[in-house]
C-alpha positions as CSV (number, residue, x, y, z in Angstrom):
1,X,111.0,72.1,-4.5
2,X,110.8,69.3,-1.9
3,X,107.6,67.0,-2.4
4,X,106.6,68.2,1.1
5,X,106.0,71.7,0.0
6,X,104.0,70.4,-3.4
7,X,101.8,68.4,-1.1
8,X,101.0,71.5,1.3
9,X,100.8,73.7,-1.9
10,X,98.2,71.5,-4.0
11,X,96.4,71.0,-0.4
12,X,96.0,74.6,0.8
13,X,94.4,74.8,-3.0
14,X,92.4,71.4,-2.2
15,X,91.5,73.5,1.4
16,X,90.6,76.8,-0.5
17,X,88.3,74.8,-2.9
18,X,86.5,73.0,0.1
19,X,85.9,76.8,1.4
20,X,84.7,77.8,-1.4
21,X,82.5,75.1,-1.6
22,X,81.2,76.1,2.2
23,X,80.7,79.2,1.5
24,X,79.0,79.6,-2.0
25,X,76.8,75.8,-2.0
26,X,76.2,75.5,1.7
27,X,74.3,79.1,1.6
28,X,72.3,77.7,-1.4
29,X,71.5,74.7,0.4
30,X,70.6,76.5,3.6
31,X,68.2,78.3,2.2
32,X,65.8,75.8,2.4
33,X,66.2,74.2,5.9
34,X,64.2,71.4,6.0
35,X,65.9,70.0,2.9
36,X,69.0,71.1,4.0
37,X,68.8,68.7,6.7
38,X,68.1,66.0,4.5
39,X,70.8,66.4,2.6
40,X,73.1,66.8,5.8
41,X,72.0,63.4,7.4
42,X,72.4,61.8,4.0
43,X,75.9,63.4,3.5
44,X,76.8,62.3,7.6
45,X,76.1,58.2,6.1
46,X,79.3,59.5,3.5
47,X,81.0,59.7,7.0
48,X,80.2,56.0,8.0
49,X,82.3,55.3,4.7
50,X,85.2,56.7,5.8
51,X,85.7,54.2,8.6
52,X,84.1,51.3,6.8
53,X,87.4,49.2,6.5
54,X,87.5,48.2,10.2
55,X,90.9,49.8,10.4
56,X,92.5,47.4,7.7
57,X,93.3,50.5,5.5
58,X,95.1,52.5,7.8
59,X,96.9,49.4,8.9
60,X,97.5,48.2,5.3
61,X,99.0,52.0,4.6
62,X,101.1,51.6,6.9
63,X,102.9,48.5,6.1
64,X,102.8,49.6,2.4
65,X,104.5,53.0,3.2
66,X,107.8,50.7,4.6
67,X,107.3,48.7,1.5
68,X,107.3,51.4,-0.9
69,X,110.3,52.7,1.0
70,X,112.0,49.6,0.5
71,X,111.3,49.5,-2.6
72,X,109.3,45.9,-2.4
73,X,106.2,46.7,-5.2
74,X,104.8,43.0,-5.4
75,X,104.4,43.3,-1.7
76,X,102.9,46.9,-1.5
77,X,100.2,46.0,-4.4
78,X,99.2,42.8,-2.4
79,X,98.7,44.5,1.1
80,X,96.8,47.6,-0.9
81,X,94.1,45.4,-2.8
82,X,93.3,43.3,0.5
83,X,92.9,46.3,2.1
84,X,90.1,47.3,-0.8
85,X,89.0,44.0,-0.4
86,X,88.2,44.6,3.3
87,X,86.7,48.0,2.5
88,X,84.8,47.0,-0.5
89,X,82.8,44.1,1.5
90,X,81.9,46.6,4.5
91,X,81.1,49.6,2.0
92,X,78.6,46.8,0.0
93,X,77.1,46.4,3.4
94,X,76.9,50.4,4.6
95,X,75.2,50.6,1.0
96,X,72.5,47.6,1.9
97,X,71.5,50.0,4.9
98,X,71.3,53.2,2.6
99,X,68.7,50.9,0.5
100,X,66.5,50.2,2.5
101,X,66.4,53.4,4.1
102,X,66.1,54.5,0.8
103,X,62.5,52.7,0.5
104,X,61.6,54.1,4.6
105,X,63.6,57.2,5.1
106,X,61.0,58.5,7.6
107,X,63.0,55.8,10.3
108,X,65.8,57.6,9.8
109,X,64.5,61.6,9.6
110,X,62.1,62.9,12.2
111,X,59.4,64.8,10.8
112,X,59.5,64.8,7.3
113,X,57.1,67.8,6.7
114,X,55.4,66.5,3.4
115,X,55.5,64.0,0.2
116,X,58.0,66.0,-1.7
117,X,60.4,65.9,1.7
118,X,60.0,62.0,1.4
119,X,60.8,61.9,-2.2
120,X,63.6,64.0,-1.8
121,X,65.2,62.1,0.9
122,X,64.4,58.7,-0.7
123,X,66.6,59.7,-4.0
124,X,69.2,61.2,-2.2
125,X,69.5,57.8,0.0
126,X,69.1,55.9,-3.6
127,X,71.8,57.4,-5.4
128,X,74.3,57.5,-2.0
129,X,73.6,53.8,-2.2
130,X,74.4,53.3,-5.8
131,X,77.5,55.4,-5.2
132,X,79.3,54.1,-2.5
133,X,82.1,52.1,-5.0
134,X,83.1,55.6,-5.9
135,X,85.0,55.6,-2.4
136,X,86.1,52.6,-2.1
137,X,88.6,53.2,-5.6
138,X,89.0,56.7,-4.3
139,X,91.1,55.5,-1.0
140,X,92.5,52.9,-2.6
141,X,93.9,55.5,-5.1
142,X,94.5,57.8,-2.2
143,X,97.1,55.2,-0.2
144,X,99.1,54.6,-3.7
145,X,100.1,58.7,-3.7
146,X,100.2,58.9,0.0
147,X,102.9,56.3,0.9
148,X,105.4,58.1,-1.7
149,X,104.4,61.3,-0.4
150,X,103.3,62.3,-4.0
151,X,99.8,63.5,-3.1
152,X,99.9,66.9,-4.4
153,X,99.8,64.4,-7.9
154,X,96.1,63.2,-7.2
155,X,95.1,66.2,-5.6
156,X,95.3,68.1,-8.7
157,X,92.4,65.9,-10.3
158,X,90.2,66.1,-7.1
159,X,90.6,69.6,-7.0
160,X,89.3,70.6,-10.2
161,X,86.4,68.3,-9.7
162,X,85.7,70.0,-6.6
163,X,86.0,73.3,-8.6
164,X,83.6,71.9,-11.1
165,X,81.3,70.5,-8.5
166,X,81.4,74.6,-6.9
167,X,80.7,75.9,-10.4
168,X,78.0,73.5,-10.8
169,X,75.9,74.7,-7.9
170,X,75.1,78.1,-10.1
171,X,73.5,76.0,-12.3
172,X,71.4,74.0,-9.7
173,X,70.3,76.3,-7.3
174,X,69.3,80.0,-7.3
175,X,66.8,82.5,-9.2
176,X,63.9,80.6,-8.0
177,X,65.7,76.7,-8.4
178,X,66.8,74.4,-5.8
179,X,67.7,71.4,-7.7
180,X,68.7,69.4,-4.8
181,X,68.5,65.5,-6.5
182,X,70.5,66.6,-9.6
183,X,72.9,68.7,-7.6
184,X,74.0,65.4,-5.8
185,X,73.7,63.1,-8.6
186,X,75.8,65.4,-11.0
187,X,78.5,65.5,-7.9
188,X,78.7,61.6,-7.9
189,X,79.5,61.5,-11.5
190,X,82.1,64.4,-11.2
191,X,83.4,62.2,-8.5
192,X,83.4,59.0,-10.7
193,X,85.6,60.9,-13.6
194,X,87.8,61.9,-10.7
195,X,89.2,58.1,-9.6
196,X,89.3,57.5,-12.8
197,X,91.7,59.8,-13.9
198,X,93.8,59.4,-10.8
199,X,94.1,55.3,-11.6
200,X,95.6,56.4,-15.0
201,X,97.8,58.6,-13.4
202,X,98.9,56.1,-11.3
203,X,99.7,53.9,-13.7
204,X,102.1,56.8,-15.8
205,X,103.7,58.7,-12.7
206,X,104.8,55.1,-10.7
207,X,104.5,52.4,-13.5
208,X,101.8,50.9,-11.6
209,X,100.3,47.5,-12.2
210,X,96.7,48.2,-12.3
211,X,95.9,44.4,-13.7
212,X,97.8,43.1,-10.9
213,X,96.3,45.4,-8.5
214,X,92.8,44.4,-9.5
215,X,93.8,40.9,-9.9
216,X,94.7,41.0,-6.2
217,X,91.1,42.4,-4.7
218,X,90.9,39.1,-2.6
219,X,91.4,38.0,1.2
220,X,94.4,36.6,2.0
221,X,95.0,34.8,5.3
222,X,98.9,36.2,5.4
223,X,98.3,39.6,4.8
224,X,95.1,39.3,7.8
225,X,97.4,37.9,10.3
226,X,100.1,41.0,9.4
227,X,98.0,43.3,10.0
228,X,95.4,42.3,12.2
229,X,96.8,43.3,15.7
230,X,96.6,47.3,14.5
231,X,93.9,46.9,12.6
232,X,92.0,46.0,15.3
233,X,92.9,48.3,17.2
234,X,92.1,50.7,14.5
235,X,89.4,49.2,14.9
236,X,88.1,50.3,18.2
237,X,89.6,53.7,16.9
238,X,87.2,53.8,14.1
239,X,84.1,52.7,16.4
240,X,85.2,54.8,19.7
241,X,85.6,58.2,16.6
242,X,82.2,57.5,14.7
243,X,80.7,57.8,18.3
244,X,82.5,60.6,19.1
245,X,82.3,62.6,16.0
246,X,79.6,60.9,13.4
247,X,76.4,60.1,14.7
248,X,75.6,63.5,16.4
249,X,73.3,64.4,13.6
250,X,71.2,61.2,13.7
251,X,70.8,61.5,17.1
252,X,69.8,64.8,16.6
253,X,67.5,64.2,13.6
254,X,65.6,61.5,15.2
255,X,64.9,62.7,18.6
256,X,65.3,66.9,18.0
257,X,64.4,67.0,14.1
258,X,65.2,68.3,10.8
259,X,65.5,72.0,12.1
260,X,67.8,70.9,14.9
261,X,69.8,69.2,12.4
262,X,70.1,72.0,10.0
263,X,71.6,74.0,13.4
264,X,74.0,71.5,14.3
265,X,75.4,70.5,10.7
266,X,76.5,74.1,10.5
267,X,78.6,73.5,13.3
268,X,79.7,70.4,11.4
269,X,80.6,72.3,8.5
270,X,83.0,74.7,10.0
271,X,84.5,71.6,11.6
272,X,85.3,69.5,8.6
273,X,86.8,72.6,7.1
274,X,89.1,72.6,10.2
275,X,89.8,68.9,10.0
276,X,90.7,69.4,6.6
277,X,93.4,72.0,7.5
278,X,94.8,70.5,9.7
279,X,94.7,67.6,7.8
280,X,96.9,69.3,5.6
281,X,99.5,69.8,8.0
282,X,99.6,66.3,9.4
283,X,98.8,64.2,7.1
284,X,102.5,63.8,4.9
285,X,103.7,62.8,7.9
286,X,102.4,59.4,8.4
287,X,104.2,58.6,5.2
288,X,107.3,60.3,6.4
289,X,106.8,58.7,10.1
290,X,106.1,54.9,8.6
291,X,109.9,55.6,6.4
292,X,111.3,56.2,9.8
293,X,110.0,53.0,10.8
294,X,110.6,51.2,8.2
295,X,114.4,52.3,8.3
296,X,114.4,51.9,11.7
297,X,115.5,55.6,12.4
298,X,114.2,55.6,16.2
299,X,116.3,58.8,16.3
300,X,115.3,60.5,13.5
301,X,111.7,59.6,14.6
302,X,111.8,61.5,17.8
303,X,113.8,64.2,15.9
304,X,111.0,64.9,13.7
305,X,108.3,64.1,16.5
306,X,109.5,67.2,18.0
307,X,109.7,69.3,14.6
308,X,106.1,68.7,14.2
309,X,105.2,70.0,17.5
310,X,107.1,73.2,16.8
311,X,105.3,73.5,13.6
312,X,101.9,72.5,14.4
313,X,101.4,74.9,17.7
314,X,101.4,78.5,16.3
315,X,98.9,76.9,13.3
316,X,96.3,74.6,15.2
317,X,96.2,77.8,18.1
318,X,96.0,81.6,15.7
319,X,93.5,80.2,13.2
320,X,91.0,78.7,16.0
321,X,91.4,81.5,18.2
322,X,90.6,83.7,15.4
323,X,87.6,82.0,13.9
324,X,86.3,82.0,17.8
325,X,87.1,85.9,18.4
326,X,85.1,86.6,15.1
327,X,82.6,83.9,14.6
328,X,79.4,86.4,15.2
329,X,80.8,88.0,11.5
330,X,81.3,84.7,9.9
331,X,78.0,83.4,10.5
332,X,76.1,86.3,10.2
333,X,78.4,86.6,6.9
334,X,78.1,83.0,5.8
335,X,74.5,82.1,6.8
336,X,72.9,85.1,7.9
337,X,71.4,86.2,10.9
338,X,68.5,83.9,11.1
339,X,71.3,80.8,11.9
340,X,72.1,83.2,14.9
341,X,71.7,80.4,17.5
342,X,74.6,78.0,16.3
343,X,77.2,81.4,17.5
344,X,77.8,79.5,21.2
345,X,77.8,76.0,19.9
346,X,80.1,76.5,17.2
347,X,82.4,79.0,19.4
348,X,82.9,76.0,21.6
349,X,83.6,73.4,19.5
350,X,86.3,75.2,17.4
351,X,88.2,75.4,21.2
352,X,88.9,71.6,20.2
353,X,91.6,72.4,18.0
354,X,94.0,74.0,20.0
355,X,94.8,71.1,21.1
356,X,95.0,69.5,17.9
357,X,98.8,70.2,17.7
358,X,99.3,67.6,20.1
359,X,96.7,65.3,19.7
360,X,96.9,64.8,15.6
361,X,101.0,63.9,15.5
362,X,100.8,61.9,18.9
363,X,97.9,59.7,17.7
364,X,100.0,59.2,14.3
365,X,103.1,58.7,16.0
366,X,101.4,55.7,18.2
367,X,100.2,53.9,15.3
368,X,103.5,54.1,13.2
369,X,105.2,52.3,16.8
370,X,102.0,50.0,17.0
371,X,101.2,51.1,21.0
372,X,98.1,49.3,20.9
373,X,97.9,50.0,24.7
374,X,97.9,53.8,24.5
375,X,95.6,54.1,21.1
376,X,93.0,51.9,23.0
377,X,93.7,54.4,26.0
378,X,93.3,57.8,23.9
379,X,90.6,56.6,22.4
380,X,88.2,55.5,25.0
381,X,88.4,58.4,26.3
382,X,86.3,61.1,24.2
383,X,83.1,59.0,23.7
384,X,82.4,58.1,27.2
385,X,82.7,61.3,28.3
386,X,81.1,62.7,25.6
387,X,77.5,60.7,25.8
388,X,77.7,60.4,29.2
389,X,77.9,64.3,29.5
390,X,75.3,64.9,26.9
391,X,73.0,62.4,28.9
392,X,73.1,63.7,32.1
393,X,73.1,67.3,30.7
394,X,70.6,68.0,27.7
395,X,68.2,68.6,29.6
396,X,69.2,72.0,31.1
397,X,71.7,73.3,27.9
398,X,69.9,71.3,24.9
399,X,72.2,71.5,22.0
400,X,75.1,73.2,23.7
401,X,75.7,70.3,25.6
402,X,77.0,68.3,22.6
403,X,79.4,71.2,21.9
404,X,80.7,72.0,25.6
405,X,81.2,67.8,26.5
406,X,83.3,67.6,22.8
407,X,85.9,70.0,23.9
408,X,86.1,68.7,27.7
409,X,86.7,64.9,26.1
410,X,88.7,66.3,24.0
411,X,90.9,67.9,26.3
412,X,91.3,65.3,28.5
413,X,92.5,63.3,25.6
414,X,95.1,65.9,24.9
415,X,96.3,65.8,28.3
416,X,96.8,61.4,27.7
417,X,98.8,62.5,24.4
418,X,100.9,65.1,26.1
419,X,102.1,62.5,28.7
420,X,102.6,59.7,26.0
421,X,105.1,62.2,24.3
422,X,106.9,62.6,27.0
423,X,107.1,58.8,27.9
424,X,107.3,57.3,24.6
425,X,108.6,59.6,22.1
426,X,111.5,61.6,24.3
427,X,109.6,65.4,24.2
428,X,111.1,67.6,26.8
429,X,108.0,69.2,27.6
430,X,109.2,71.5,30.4
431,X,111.5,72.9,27.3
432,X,108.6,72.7,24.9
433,X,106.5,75.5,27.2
434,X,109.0,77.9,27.9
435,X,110.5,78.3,24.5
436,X,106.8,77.9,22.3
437,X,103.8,78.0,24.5
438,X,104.9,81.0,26.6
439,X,105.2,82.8,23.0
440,X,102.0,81.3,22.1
441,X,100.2,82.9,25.0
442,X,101.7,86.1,24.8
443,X,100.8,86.3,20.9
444,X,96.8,85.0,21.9
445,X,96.9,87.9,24.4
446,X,97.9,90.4,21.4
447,X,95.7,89.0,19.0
448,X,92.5,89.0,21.2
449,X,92.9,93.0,22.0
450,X,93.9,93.7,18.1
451,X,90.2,91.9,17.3
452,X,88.9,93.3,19.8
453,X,89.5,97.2,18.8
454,X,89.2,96.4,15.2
455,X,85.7,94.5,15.5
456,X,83.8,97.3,14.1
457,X,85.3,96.8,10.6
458,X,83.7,93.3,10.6
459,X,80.5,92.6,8.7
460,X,77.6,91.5,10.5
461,X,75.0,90.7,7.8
462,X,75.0,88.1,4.8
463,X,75.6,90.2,1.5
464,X,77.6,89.3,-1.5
465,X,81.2,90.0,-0.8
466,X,80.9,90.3,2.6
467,X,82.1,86.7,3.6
468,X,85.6,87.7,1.5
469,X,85.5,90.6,3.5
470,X,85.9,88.8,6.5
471,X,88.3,86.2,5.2
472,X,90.6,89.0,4.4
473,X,90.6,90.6,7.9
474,X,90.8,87.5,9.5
475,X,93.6,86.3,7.2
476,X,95.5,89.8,8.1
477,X,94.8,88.8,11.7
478,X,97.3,85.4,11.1
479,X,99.4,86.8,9.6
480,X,100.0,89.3,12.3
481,X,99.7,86.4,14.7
482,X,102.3,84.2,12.7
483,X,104.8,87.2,12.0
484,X,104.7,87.9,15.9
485,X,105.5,84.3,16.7
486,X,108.1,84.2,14.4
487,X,109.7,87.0,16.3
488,X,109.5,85.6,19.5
489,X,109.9,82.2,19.8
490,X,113.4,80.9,18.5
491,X,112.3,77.2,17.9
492,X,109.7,77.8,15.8
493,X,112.0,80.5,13.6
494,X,115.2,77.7,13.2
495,X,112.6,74.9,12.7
496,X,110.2,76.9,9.9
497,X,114.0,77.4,8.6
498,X,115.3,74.0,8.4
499,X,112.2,72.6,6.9
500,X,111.3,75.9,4.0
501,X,114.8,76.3,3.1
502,X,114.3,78.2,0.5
503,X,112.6,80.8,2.8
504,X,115.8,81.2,5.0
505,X,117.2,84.0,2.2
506,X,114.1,86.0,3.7
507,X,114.3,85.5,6.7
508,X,117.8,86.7,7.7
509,X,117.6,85.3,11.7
510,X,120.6,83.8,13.6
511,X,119.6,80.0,14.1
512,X,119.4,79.5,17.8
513,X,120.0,75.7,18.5
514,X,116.9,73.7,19.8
């Protein structure tokens, strides 16, 4: 079995975890909102962590994935500890802020109702503080797998600390508890035994040099000037997405409140479990795209551009379209009815990832080429419109307006992508529509009436077992959706082919050439 399908494997069990963890802890946090939004501002300063390197890591991956590929360790364990260098400094400084908000949460949360609410948020700020090494050793970790395309190894370990972490939440909350503080605290330390685990495993699977790696936590002048011109422009990625995508719920909670903020991080949610799937698509491909480079395979690059596309448009369109048809069952499922107001916020924002099949491969292709141009192009986009729309238009749709102004930014970004394909990266697009999209429409048409007569068997009220109920219908509904594709459109059935060959006994379809 190819490492490709290990990493999708141990991912779709990494994705299944992080569902279960939405829906069995967040309904035990929800149930008391106020709280709830603590914890969800506190958990949106995580975010901030995961674009504290100033776009050194993802530069620094980069140039380690063609030195792993070349086989040049010394070099790949230099360029990885600079980049935790870079991190660690701007995580120490991301933890400062935590501290002192720590000490004055109420200039960061709106309306803390009372003097347990304060104490609440204080801790959870503390120990967030205290905590932030955890990710710094945890990415690190991350780019040593990654660039070998060996990540279903470490995501073994963080999955059964996330199943740990879901098992954990029976204890902490329920039957008259809501043990909030402990709950997080008890998570950290899962989290800690986690990195440390994968380090070790590091060091048996690849032989790695953890001395020298640690050894080599320093700045160093070469390594900056190598891989400052992407970085930076990672940079103004990582600045341009936090605006876009992180500091809705600060807004929110200091101008709107904890209530609004316990709306809105529902929303949120649903849309980090969606980034994680499709995460799991894309990700083992900036590995594979940085070999290319590295080998300087232009050919093969373009070659598997265009796989990707095939792949990624029947799964970023059938499960969005299906979430959207049905999302008045999941939430009322999930949440219950009393969350009934995020249905039209959340519908709109999960319209952001049809497009994702384009958006998510294009924007890794660009950085594996190093178009600084375009990324800076793509990526000014989103926020302007974004805050600009939400400005002018809060007023007259209050929350919605941060949903509606996310998908049109979005969208026009897409549309940049789409052109950047075709210029840069040799996608016939004209070819592309007629032999997927088309299908794709004509497979959205059939799913939306199938949902449509079959709505009634959908639950509509929160009730143990109810939210499996749905997953199971909906999961029926995909595989319908995918089955039907696979029928109809002949790039997608050769492509599936070439890449899961050990489906193709299955599967018994004459392979039309692309």
């Amino acid at each position: 079995m190819s490492s490709f399908i290990k990493i999708y494997l141990w991912q779709i069990l990494s994705l299944i975890s992080g569902f279960a963890t939405m829906v069995i802890v967040t309904p035990f946090l929800s149930s008391n909102p106020y709280l709830f939004g603590i914890y969800s501002v506190v958990m949106s300063m995580s975010l901030f962590l995961a674009y504290a390197d100033l776009g050194f890591l993802s530069a620094g991956a980069k140039y380690a994935s063609e030195y792993a590929v070349r086989n040049e360790r010394k070099q790949e364990i230099e360029i990885i500890s600079f980049v935790t260098f870079i991190l660690g400094g701007f995580v120490l400084l991301i933890s400062i802020v935590a501290l002192v908000f720590s000490f004055l949460p109420h200039l960061l949360i709106k309306s803390l109702p009372d003097l347990n609410s304060k104490n609440v948020a204080s801790t959870l700020l503390l120990v967030f503080a205290l905590s932030t090494p955890l990710l710094v050793l945890q990415r690190s970790v991350q780019i040593i797998f990654n660039i070998r395309l060996k990540d279903y190894l470490y995501q073994r370990i963080f999955t059964a600390s996330n199943i740990i972490k879901i098992l954990s939440s029976f204890f902490f909350f329920g039957r008259g508890k809501y043990l909030l503080v402990e709950y997080f605290i008890f998570s950290q330390f899962v989290g800690l035994i986690a990195v440390i685990l994968a380090l070790l495993l590091a060091k048996k699977s690849f032989n790695y040099n953890l001395k020298m790696y640690f050894a080599s936590i320093k700045f160093s002048k070469e390594i900056f000037n190598k891989t400052k011109k992407l970085a930076f422009s990672s940079l103004f990625v990582t600045i341009a997405w936090i605006v876009f995508y992180e500091i809705d719920l600060f807004v929110i909670g200091k101008f709107i409140g904890a209530k609004g903020v316990a709306i809105f991080s529902l929303s949120i949610t649903l849309m980090a479990l969606f980034r994680s799937l499709h995460s799991i698509i894309y990700n083992p491909f900036t590995a594979k795209f940085n070999h290319y480079i590295g080998k300087r395979d232009f050919s093969g690059f373009n070659r598997a551009f265009y796989k990707v596309l095939v792949l990624g448009l029947p799964l970023s369109v059938f499960p969005t379209l299906i979430v959207a048809f049905t999302i008045k069952s999941f939430i009322y499922s999930w949440v219950g009815i009393e969350y009934e107001e995020v249905i039209p916020i959340v519908r709109i924002m999960l319209f952001i990832y049809l497009f994702n099949f384009i958006a998510s491969p294009a924007s890794i292709a660009l950085v594996a080429h190093e178009r600084i141009r375009s990324i800076y192009l793509t990526t000014a986009i989103m926020p302007l419109i974004y805050w600009g729309g939400i400005i002018v238009t809060y007023n007259f749709w209050g929350l919605q307006s941060f949903a509606i102004f996310k998908l049109f930014a979005f969208s026009l970004s897409s549309m940049v992508y789409s052109y950047l394909s075709i210029k840069l990266f040799g996608v016939d697009f004209k070819q592309f529509l007629s032999r997927n999209v088309l299908q794709a429409t004509i497979v959205s048409i059939a799913l939306y009436f199938i949902v449509y007569y079959t709505q009634t068997y959908l639950p509509y009220f929160k009730k143990p077992g109810n939210l499996f109920k749905y997953t199971m219908l909906c999961s029926g509904y995909l595989v319908f959706s995918l089955v039907l594709y696979y029928l109809l459109s002949s790039q997608f059935r050769k492509t599936i082919l070439e890449f899961l060959p050990s489906f193709s006994k299955l599967f018994k379809f004459k392979r039309e050439s692309i």
